[in-house]
Structure formats: C-alpha cells, structure tokens
MARGU-765981 format. One record per atom (N, C-alpha, C, O): residue number from 1; residue in three letters; chain; x negated, y negated, z. Coordinates in nm, 4 decimals, decimal comma. Each point is the difference from the previous one (the first is absolute). Example, Ala and Ser with C-alpha at 12.3 -4.5 7.8 and 13.67 -1.06 7.14 Angstrom:
BEGIN
<rec 1 "ALA" "A" <-1,3190 0,5690 0,7800>>
<rec 1 "ALA" "A" <0,0890 -0,1190 0,0000>>
<rec 1 "ALA" "A" <-0,0900 -0,1200 0,0000>>
<rec 1 "ALA" "A" <-0,1036 0,0019 0,0665>>
<rec 2 "SER" "A" <0,1386 -0,1069 -0,1385>>
<rec 2 "SER" "A" <-0,0820 -0,1190 0,0060>>
<rec 2 "SER" "A" <0,0770 -0,1090 0,0730>>
<rec 2 "SER" "A" <-0,0509 -0,1108 0,0169>>
This chain:
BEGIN
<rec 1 "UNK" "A" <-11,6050 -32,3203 9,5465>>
<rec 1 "UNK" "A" <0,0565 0,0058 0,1332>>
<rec 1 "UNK" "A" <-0,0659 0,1074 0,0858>>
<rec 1 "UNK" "A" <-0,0272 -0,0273 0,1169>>
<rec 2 "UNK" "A" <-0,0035 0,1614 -0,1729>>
<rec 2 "UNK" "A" <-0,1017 0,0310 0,0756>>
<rec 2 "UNK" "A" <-0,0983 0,0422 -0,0445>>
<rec 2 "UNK" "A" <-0,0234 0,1093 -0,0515>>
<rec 3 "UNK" "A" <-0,0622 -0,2265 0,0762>>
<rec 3 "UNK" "A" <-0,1065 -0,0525 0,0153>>
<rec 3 "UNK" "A" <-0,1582 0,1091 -0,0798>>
<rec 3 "UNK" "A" <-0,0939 0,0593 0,0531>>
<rec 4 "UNK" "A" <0,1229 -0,0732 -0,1522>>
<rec 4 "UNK" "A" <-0,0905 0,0730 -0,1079>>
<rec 4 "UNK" "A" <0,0012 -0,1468 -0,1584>>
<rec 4 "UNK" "A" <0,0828 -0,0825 -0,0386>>
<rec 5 "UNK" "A" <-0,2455 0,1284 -0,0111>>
<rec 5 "UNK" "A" <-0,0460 -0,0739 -0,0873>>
<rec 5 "UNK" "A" <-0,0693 0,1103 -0,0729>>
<rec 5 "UNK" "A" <-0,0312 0,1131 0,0373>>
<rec 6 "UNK" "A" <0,0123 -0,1871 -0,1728>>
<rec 6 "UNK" "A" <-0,0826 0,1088 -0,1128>>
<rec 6 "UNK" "A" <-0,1332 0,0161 0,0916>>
<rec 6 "UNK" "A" <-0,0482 -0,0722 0,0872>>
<rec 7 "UNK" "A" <-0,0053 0,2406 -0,1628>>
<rec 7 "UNK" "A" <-0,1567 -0,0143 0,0371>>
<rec 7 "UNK" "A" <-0,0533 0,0508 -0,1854>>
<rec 7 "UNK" "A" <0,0390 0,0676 -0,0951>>
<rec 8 "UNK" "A" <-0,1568 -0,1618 0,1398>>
<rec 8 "UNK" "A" <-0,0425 -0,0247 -0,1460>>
<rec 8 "UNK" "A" <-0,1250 0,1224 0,0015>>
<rec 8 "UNK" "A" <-0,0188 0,0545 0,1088>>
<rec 9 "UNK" "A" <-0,0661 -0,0106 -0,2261>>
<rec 9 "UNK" "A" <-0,1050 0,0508 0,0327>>
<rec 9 "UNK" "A" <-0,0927 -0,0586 -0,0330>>
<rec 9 "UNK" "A" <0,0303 -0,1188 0,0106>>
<rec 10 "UNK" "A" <-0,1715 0,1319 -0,0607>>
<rec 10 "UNK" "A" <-0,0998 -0,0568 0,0239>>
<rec 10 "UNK" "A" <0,0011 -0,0965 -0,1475>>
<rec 10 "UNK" "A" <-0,0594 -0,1075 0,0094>>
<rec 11 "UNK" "A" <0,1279 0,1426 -0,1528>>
<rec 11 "UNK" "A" <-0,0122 -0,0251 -0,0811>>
<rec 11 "UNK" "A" <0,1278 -0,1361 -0,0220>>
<rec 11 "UNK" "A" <0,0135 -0,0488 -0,1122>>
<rec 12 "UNK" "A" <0,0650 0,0033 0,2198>>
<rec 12 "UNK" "A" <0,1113 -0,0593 0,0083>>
<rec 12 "UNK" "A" <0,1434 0,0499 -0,0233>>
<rec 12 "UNK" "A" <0,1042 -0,0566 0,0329>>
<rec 13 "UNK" "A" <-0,1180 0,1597 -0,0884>>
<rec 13 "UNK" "A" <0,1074 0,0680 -0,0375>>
<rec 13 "UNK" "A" <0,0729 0,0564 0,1614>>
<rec 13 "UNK" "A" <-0,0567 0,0370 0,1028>>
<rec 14 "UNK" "A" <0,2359 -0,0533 -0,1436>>
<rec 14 "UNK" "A" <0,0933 0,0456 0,0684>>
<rec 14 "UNK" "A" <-0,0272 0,1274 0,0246>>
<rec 14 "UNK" "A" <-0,0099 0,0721 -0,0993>>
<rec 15 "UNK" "A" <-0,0086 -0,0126 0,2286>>
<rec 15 "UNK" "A" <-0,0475 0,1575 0,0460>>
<rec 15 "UNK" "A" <0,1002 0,0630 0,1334>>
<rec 15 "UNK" "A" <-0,0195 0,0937 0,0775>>
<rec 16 "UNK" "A" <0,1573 -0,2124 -0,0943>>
<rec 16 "UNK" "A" <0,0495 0,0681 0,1381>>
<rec 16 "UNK" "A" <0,0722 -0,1097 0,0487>>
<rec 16 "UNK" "A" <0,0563 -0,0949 -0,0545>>
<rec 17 "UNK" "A" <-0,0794 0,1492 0,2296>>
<rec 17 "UNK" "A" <0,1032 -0,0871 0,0768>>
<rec 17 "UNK" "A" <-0,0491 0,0478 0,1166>>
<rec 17 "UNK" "A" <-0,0179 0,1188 0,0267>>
<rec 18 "UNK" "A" <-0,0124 -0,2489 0,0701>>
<rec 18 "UNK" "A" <-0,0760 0,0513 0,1456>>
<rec 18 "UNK" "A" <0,0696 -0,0892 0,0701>>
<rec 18 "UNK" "A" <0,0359 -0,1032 -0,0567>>
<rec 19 "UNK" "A" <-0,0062 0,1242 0,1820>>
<rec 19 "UNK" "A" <0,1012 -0,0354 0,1661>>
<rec 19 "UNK" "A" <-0,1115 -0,1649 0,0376>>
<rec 19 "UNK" "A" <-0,1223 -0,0040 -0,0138>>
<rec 20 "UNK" "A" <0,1812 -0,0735 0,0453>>
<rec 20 "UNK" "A" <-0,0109 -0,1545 0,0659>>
<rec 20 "UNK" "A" <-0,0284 0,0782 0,1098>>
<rec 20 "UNK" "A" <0,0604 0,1014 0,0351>>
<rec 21 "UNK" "A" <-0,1660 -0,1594 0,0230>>
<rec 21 "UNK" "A" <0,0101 0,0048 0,1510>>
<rec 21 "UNK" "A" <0,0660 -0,0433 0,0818>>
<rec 21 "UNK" "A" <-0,0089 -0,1228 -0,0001>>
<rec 22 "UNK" "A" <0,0992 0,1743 0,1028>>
<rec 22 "UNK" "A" <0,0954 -0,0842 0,0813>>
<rec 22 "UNK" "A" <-0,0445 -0,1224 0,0322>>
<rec 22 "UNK" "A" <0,0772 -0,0952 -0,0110>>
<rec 23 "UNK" "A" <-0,2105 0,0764 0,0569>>
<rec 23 "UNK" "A" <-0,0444 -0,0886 0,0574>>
<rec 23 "UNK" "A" <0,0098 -0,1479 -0,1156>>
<rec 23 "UNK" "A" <0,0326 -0,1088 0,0473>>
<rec 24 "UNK" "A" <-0,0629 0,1224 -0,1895>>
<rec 24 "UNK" "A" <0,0214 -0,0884 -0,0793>>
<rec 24 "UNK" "A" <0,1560 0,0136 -0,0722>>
<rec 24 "UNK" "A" <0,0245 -0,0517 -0,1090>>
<rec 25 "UNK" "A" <0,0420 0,1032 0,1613>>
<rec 25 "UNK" "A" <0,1255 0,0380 -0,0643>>
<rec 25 "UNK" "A" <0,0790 -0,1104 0,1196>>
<rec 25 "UNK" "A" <0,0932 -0,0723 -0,0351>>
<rec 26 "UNK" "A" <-0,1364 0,0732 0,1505>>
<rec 26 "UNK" "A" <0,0747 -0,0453 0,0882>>
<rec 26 "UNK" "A" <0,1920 -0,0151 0,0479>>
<rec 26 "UNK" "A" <0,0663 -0,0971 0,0365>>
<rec 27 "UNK" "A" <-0,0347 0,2240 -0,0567>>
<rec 27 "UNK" "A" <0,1117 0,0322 0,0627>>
<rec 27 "UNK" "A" <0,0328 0,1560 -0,1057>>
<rec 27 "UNK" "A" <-0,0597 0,0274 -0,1041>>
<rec 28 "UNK" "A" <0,1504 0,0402 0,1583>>
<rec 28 "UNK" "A" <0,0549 0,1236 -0,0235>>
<rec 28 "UNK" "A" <0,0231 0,0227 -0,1169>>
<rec 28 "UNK" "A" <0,0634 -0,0880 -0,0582>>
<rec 29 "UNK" "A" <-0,1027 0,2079 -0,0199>>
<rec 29 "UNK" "A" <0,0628 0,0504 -0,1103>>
<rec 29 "UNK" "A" <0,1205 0,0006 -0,0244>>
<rec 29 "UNK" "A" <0,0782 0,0028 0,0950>>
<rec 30 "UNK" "A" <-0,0444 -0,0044 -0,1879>>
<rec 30 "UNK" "A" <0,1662 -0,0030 0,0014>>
<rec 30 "UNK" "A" <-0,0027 0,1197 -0,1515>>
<rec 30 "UNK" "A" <-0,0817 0,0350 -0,0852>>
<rec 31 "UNK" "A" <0,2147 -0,0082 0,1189>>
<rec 31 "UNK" "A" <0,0501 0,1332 -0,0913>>
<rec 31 "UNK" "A" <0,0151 -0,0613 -0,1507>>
<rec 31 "UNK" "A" <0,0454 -0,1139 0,0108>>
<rec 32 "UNK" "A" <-0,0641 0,1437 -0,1268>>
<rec 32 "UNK" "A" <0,0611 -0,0305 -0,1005>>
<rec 32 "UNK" "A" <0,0279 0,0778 -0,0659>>
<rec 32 "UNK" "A" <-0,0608 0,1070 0,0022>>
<rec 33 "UNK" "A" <0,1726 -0,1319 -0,0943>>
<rec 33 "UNK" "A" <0,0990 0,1078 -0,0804>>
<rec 33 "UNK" "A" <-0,0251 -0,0647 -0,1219>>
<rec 33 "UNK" "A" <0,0015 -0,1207 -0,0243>>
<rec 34 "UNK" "A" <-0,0319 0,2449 -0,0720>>
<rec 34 "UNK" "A" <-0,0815 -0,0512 -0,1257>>
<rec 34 "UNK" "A" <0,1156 0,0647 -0,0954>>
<rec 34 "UNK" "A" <0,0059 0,1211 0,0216>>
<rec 35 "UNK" "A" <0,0550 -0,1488 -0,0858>>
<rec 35 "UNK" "A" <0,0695 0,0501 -0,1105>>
<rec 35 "UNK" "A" <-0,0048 -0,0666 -0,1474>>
<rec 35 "UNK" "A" <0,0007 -0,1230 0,0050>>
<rec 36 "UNK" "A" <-0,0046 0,1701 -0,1159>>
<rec 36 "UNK" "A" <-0,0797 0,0367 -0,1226>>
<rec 36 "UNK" "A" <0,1100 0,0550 -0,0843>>
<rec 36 "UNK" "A" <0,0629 0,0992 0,0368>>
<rec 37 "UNK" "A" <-0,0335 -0,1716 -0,1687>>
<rec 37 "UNK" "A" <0,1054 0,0646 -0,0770>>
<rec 37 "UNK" "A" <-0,1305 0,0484 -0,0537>>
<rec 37 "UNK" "A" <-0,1203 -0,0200 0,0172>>
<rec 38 "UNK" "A" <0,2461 0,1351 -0,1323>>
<rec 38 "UNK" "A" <-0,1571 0,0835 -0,0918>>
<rec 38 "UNK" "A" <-0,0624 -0,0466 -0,1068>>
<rec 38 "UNK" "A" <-0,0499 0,0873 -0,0709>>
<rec 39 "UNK" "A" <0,0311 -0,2427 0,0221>>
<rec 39 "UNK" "A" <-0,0535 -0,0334 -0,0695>>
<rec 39 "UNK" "A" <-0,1074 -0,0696 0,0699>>
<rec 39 "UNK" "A" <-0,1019 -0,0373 -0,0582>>
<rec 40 "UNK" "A" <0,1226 0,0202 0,1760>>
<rec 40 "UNK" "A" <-0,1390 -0,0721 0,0676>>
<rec 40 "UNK" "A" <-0,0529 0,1016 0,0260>>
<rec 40 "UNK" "A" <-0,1208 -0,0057 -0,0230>>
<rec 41 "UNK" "A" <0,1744 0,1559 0,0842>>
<rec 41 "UNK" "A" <-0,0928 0,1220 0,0318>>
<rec 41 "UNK" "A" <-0,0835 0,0350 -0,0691>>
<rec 41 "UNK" "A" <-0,1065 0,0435 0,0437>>
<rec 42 "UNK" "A" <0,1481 -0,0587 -0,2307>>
<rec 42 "UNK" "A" <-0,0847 0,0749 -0,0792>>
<rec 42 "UNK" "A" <-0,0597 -0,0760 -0,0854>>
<rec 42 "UNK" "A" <-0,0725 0,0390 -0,0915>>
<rec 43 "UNK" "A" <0,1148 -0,2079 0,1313>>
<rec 43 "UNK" "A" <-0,1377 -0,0752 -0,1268>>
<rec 43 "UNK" "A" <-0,0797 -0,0301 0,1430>>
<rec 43 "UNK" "A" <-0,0848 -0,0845 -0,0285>>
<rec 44 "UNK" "A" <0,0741 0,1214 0,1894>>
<rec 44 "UNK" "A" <-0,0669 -0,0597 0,0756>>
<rec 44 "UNK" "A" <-0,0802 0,0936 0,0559>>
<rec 44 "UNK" "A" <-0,0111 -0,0674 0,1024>>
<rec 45 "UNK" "A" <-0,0703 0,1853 -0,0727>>
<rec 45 "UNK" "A" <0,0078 0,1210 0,0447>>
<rec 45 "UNK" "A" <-0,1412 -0,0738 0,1194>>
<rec 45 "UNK" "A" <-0,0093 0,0052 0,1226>>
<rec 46 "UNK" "A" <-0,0635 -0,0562 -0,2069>>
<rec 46 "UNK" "A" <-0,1083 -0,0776 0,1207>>
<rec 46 "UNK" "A" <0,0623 -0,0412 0,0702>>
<rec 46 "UNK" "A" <0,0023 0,0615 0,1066>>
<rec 47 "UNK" "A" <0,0809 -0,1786 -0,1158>>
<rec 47 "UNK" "A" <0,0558 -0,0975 0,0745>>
<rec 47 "UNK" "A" <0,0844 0,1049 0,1378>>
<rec 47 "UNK" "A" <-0,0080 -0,0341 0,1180>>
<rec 48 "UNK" "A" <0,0703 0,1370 -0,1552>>
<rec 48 "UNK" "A" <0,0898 0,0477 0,0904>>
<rec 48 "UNK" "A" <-0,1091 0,0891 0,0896>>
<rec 48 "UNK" "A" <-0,0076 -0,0035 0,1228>>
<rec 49 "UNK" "A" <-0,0757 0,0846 -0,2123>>
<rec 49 "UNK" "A" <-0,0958 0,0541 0,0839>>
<rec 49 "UNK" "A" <-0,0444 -0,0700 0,1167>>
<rec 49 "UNK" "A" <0,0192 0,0415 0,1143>>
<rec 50 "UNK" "A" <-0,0838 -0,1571 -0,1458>>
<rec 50 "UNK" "A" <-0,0885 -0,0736 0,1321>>
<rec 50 "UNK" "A" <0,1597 -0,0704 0,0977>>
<rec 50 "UNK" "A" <-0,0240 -0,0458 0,1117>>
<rec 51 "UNK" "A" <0,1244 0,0439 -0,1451>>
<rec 51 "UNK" "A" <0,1118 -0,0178 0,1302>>
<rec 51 "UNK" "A" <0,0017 0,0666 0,0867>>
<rec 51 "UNK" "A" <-0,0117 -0,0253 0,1199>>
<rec 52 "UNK" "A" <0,0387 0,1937 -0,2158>>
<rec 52 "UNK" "A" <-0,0228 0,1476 0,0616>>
<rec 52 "UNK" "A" <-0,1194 -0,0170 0,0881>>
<rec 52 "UNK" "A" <0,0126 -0,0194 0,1209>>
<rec 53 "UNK" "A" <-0,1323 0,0267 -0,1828>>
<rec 53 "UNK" "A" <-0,0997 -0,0074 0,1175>>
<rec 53 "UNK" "A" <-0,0410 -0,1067 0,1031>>
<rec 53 "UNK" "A" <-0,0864 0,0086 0,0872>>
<rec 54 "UNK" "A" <0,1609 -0,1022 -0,1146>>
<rec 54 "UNK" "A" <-0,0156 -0,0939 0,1135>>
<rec 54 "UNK" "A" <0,1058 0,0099 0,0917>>
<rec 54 "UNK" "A" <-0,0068 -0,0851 0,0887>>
<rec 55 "UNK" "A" <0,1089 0,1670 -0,0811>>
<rec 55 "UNK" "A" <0,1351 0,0322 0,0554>>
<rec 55 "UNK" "A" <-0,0373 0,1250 0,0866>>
<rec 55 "UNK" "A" <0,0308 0,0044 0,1191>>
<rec 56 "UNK" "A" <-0,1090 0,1139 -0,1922>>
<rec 56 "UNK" "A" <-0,0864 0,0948 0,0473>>
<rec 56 "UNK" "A" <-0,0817 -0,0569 0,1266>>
<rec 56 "UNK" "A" <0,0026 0,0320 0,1189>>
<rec 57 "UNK" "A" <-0,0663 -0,1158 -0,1807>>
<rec 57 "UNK" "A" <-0,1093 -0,0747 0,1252>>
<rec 57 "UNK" "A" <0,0307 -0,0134 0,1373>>
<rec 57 "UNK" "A" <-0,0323 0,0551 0,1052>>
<rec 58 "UNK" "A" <0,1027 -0,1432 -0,1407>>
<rec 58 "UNK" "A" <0,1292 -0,0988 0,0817>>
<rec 58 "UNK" "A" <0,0454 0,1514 0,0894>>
<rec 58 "UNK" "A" <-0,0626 0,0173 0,1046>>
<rec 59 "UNK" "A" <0,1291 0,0507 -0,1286>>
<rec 59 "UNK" "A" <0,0557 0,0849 0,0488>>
<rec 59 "UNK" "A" <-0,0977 0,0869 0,1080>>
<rec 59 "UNK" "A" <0,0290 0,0367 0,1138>>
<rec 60 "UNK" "A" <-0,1233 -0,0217 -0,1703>>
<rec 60 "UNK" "A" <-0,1436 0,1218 0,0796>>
<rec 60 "UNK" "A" <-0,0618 -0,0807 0,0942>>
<rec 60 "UNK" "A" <-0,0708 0,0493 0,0878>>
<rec 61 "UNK" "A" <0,0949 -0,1958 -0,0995>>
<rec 61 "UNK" "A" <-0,0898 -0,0526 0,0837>>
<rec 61 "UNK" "A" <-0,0119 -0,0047 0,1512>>
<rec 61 "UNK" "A" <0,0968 -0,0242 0,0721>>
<rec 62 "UNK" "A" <-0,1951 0,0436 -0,0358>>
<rec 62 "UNK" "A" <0,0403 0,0702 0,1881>>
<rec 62 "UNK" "A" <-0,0573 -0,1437 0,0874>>
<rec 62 "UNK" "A" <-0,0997 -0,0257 0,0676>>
<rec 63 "UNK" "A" <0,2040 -0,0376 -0,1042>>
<rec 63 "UNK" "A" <0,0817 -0,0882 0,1035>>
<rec 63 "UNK" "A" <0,0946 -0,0296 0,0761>>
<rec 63 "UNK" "A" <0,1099 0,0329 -0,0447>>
<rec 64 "UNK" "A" <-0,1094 -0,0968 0,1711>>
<rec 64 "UNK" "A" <0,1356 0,0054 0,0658>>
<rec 64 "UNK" "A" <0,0797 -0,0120 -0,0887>>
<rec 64 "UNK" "A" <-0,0119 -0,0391 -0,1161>>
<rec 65 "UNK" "A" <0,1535 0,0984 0,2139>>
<rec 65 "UNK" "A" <0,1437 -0,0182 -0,1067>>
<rec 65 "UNK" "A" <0,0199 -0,1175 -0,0104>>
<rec 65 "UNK" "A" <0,0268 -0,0402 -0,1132>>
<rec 66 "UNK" "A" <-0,0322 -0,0629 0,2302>>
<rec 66 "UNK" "A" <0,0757 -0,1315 0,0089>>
<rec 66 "UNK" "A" <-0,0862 -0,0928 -0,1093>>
<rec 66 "UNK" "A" <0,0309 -0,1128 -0,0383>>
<rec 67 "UNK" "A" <-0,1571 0,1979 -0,0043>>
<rec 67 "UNK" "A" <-0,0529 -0,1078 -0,1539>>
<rec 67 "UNK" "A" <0,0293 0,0384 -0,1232>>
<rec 67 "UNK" "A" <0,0013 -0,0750 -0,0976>>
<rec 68 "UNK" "A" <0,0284 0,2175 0,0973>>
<rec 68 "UNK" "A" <0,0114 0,0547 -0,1545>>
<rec 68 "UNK" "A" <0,1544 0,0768 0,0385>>
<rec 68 "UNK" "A" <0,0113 0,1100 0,0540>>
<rec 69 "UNK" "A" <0,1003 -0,1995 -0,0975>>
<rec 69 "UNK" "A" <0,1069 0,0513 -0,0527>>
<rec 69 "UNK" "A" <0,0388 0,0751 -0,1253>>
<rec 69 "UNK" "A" <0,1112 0,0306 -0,0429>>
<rec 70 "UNK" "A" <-0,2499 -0,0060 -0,0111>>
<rec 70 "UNK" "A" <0,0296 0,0404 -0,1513>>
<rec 70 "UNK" "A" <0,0163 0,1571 0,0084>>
<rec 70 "UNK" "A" <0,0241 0,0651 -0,1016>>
C-alpha cells in the first residue's frame, strides 16, 4: 500500500526495499499498520527488517503531502 518493492543486488539476492515512483504507483501512499505477534518477530527478522525499511522510505520521501500519506 505504500508503494515499495524488494531491491535485489547484483547477485539476485534480497538486499532491501526501495519507494515506487509515484508516477508508476499511480495514486497516494497510504499509511499501514504492521503488527507482528512474537513468533513472527523472531523466526522473521529479514522479513520485518525490509517492512521497517520500506516504511522508513515511505516516510522520508520528499513528496507532496496529498501523495504520501504515510
């Protein structure tokens, strides 16, 4: 929902999480609320990481407000 996909590195491997361009995202970020009992926290620590940093993203990104509600 807002608008982030894996970024891979050169070897194919999972390396992250990088921002959709509005322009191919085509309409507004929207907020999401991520909650995690503690057995997904601690057999998932990748998985939650790249939310974190795509939530991070999402958040820094210096776009109008009326596109990134996040």
């Amino acid at each position: 929902l807002f608008g982030a996909r894996p970024r891979f590195d050169s070897y194919g491997r999972l390396a992250g999480a990088e921002l959709m361009p509005l322009a191919e995202l085509g309409r507004p970020r929207v907020d999401v609320v991520i909650t995690l009992s503690g057995i997904f926290r601690d057999l998932l620590p990748l998985q939650v990481k790249l939310l974190a940093e795509a939530a991070f993203l999402a958040a820094q990104a210096d776009e109008p407000a009326d596109m990134n509600l996040a």
